[in-house]
C-alpha positions as CSV (number, residue, x, y, z in Angstrom):
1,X,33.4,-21.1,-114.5
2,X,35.6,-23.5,-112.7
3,X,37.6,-21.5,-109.8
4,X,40.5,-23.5,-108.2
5,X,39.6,-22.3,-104.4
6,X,43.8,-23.1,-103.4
7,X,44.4,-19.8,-105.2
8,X,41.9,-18.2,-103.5
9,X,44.1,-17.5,-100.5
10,X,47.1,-15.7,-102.7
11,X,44.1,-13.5,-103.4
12,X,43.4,-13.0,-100.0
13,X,47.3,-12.4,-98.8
14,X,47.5,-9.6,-101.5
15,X,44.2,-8.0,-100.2
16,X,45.3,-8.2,-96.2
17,X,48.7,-6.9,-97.3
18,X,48.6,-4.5,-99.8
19,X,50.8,-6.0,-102.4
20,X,52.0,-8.8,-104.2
21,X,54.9,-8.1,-103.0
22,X,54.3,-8.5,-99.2
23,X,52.0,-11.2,-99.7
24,X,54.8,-13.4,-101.0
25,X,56.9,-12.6,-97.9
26,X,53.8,-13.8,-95.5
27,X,53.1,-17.0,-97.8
28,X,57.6,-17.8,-98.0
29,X,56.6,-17.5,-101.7
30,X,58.5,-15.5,-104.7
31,X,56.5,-12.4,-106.1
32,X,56.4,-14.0,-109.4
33,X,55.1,-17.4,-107.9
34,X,52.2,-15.3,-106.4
35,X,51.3,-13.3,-109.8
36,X,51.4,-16.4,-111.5
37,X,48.3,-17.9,-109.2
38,X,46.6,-14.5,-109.2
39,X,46.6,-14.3,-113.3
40,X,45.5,-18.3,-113.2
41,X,42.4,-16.8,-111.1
42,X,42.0,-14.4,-113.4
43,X,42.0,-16.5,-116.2
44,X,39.4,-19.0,-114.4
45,X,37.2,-15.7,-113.4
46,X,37.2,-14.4,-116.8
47,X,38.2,-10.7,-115.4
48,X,40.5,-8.4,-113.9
49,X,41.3,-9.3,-110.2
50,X,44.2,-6.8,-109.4
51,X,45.0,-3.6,-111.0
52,X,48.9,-2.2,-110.9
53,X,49.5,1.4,-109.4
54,X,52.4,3.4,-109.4
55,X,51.0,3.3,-105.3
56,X,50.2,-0.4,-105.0
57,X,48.3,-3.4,-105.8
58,X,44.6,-2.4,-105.9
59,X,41.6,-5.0,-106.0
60,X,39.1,-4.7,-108.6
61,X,35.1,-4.9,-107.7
62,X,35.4,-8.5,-108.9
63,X,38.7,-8.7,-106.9
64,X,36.9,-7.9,-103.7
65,X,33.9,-10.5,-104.9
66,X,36.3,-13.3,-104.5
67,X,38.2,-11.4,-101.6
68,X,35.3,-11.9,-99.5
69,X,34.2,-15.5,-100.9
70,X,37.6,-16.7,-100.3
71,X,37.0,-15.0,-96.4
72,X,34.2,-17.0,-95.9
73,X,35.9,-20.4,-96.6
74,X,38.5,-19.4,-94.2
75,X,36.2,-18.8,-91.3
76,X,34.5,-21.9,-92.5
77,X,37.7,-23.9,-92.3
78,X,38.5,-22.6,-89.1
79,X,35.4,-23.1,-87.6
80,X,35.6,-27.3,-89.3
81,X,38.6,-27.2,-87.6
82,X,37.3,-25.9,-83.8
83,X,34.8,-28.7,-83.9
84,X,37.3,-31.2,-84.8
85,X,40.0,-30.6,-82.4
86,X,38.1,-32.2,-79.4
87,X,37.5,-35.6,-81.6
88,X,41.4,-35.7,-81.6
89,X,42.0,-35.3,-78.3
90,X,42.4,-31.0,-78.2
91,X,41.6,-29.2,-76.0
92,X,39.0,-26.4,-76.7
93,X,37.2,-23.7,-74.8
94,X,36.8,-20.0,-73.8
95,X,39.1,-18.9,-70.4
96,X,38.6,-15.7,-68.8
97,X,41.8,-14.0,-66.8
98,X,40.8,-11.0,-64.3
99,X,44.4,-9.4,-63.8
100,X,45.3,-5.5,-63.3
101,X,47.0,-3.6,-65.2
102,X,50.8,-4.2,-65.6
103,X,50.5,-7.5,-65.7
104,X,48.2,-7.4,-68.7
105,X,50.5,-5.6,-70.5
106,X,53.7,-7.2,-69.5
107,X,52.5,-10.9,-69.2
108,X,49.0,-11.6,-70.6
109,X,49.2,-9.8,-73.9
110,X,52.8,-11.5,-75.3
111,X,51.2,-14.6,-73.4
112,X,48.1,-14.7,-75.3
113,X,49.9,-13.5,-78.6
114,X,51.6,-17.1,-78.4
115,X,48.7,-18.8,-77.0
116,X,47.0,-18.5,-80.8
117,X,49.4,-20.5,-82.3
118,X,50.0,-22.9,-79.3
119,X,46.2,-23.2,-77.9
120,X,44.5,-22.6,-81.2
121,X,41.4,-24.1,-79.3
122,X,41.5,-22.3,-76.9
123,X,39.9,-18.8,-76.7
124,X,41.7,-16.0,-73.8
125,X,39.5,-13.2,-72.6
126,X,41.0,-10.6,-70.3
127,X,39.4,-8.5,-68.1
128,X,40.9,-5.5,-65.9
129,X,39.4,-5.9,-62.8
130,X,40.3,-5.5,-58.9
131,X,40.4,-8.3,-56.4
132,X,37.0,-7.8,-54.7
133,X,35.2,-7.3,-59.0
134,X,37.4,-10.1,-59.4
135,X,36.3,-12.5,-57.2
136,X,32.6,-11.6,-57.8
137,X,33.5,-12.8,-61.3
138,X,35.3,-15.9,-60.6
139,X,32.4,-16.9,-58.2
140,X,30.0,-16.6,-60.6
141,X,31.8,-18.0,-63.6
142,X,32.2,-15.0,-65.9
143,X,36.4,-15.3,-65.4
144,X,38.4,-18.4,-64.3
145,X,41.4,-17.3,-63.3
146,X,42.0,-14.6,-61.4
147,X,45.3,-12.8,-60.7
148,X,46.1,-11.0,-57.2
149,X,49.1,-8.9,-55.9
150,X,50.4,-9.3,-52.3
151,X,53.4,-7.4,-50.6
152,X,53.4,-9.9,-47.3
153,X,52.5,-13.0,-46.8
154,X,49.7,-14.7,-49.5
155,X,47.5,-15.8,-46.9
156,X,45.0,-18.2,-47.2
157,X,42.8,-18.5,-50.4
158,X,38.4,-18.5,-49.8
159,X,37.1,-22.0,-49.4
160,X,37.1,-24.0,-52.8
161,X,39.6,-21.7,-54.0
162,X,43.3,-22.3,-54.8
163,X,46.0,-19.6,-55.1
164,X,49.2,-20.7,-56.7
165,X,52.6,-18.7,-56.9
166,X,53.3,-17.1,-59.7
167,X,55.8,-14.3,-60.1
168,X,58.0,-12.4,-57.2
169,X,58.1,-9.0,-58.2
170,X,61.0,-6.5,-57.4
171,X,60.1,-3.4,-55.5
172,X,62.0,-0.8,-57.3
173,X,62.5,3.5,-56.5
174,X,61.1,5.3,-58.9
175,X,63.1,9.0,-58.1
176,X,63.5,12.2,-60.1
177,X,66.8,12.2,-62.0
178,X,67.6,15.6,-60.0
179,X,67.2,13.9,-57.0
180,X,69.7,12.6,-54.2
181,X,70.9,9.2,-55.3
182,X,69.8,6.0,-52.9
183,X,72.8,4.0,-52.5
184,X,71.6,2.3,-49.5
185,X,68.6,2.5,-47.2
186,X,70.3,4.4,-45.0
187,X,69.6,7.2,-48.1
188,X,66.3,6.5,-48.1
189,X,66.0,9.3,-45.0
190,X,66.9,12.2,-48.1
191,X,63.6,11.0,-50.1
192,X,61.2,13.0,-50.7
193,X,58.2,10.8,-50.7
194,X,55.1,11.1,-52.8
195,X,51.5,10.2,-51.0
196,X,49.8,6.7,-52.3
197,X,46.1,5.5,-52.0
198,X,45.8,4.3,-49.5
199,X,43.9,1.1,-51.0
200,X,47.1,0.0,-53.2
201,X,49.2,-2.7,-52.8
202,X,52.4,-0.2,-53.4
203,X,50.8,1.9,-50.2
204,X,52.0,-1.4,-48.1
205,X,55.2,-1.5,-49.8
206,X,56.2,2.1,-48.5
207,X,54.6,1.8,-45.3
208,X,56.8,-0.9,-44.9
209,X,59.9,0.6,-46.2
210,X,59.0,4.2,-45.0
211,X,58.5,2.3,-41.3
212,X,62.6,2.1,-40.8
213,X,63.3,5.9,-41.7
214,X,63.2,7.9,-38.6
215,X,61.2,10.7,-39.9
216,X,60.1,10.3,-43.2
217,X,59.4,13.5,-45.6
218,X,56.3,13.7,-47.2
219,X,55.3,16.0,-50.3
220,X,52.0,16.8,-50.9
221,X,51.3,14.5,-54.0
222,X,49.0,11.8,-54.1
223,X,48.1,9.0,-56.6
224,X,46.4,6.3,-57.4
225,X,47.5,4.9,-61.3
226,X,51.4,4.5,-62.3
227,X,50.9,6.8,-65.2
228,X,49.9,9.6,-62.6
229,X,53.1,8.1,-60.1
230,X,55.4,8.4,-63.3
231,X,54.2,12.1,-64.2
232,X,54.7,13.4,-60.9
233,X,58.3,12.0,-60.5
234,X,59.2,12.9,-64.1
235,X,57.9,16.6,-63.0
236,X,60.3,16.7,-60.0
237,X,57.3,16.1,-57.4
238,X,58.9,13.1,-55.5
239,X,59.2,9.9,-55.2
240,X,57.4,6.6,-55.0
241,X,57.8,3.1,-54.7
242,X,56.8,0.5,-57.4
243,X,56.7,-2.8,-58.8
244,X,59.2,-3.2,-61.3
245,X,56.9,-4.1,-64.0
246,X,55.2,-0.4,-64.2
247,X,58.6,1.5,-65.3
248,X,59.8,-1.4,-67.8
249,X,59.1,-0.2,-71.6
250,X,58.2,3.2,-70.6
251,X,60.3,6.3,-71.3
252,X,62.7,7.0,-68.4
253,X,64.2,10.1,-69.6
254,X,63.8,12.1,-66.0
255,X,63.4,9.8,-63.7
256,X,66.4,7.1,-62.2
257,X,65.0,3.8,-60.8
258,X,66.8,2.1,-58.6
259,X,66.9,-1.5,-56.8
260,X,67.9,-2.4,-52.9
261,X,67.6,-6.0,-51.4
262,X,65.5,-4.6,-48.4
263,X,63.0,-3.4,-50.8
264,X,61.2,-6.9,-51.0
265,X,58.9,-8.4,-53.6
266,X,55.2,-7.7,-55.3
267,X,53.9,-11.2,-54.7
268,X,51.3,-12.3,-57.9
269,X,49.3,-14.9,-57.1
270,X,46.7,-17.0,-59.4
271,X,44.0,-18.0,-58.0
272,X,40.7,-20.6,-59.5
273,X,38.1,-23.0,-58.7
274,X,40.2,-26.4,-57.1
275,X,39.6,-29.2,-59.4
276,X,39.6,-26.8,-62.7
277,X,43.2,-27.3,-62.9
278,X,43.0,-30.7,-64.5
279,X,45.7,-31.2,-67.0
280,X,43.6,-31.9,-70.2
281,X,41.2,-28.9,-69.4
282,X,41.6,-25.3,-70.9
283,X,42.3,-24.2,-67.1
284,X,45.1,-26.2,-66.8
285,X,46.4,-25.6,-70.1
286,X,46.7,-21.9,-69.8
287,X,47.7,-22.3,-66.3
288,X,50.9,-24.3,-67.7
289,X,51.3,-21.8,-70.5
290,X,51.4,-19.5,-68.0
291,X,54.0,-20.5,-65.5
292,X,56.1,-21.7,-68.5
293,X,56.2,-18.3,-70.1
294,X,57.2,-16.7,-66.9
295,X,60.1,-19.3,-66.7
296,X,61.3,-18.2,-70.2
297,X,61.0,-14.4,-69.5
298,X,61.3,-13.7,-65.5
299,X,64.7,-11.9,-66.1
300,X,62.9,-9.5,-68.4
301,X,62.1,-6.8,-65.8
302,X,64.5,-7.1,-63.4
303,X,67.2,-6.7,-66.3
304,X,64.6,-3.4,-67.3
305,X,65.8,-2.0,-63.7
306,X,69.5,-2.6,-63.9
């Protein structure tokens, strides 16, 4: 039995996406092109490698056989591949990001989805911490970069650290869609003002902002997470100040955001070991990644706000 192993992987695209059909859109090939290998196989194999259902391609027990031979030379490949890349001047490694929680999901995760395919060496962990888990970890090594909000000034990073600039952040009203529009912040006196931790960044935000209004009004609300902050206002509770990356992609049917110059920035800041910045380390690498997807998509969530 003489199996050609380049058909293997038609195979394996019919398995991971449920038909011939689908697998000759993921492989740019025709369906017939793709039936054509997969009968070859079976004509090498001497059996039955896919069955035809009103419901589907199905793979047969020898189907599956080859299915997960053909897996193994993959992850072979791949790993042939890892071990070559720093021969040829790649660059390779594992990088752990402590960052919070919107800007995993509005930075790291697309980041990361694109870092696969221009990194492939490179392996991204991220880890939701705070700053003072954080810096334990990037002290010890477990994380090497490590990503901090401000609302002020940055101030001045721990010895052998470095903290670099890396997004300014609208400050952004988050009201109830009942409530009294905010033109200017001379309306910010009508706000009803929801209570925040007082161990949040966004509880410096609105001290600062609240500090101007003569006599601010308070509601008896407090929270800590955005998701809680977005089901009070959505409820009619009050209203709150965030960064504008924790009401872009969510549902705002409700609620009314709304933007003001005076409201300042969220400050993000990256900080790591000096030195691991070189240009042909993963550090670096990401680092550049980083900053150059933020110049690509910066305008995402200040166009979410209006």
């Amino acid at each position: 039995m003489l199996i050609d192993p380049r058909r293997l992987s038609h195979l394996l695209a019919v398995h991971r996406h449920g038909g011939v059909v689908a697998a000759a859109d993921v492989l740019g090939l025709t369906p017939s092109a793709v039936s054509q290998q997969i009968r070859k196989l079976e004509e090498e194999v001497g059996l039955p490698l896919v069955e035809r259902t009103p419901q589907g391609a199905r793979i047969t027990p020898a189907g599956h056989i080859l299915v997960a031979g053909a897996q193994r030379i993959e992850n072979e490949l791949s790993e042939i591949a890892h071990d070559l890349r720093p021969m040829s001047g790649a660059v390779t490694g594992t990088l752990g990001i402590g960052a919070f929680q919107t800007v995993i999901r509005s930075v790291l995760l697309p980041l990361t989805a694109e870092l696969s395919t221009t990194l492939p060496g490179v392996e991204v962990q991220i880890k939701e911490t705070d700053e003072a888990d954080g810096m334990g970890d990037l002290r010890a090594g477990r994380i090497d970069l490590l990503m901090l909000e401000r609302d002020t000034a940055p101030g001045t990073p721990p010895t052998g650290f470095s903290d670099t600039a890396f997004i300014d952040e609208p400050w952004v009203l988050l009201s109830p869609e009942n409530a009294p529009r905010v033109e200017t912040e001379r309306d910010l006196a009508k706000v009803e003002w929801l209570r925040l931790a007082p161990q949040t960044i966004g509880y410096h935000a609105m001290q600062r902002i609240v500090s101007s209004i003569p006599q601010a009004h308070w509601v008896p609300y407090e929270y800590i997470n955005y998701e809680a902050a977005h089901a009070l206002v959505r409820a009619g509770c009050g209203s709150t100040i965030l960064p504008s990356m924790a009401v872009r992609g969510i549902p705002l049917d409700g609620m009314r955001v709304t933007r003001l110059p005076g409201f300042g920035f969220r400050r993000i800041l990256v900080r790591h070991r000096k030195g691991e910045d070189r240009e042909n380390s993963a550090t670096g690498q990401v680092l550049t990644a980083l900053f150059s997807w933020v110049a690509q998509h910066h305008e995402d969530w200040r166009e979410a706000t209006g």
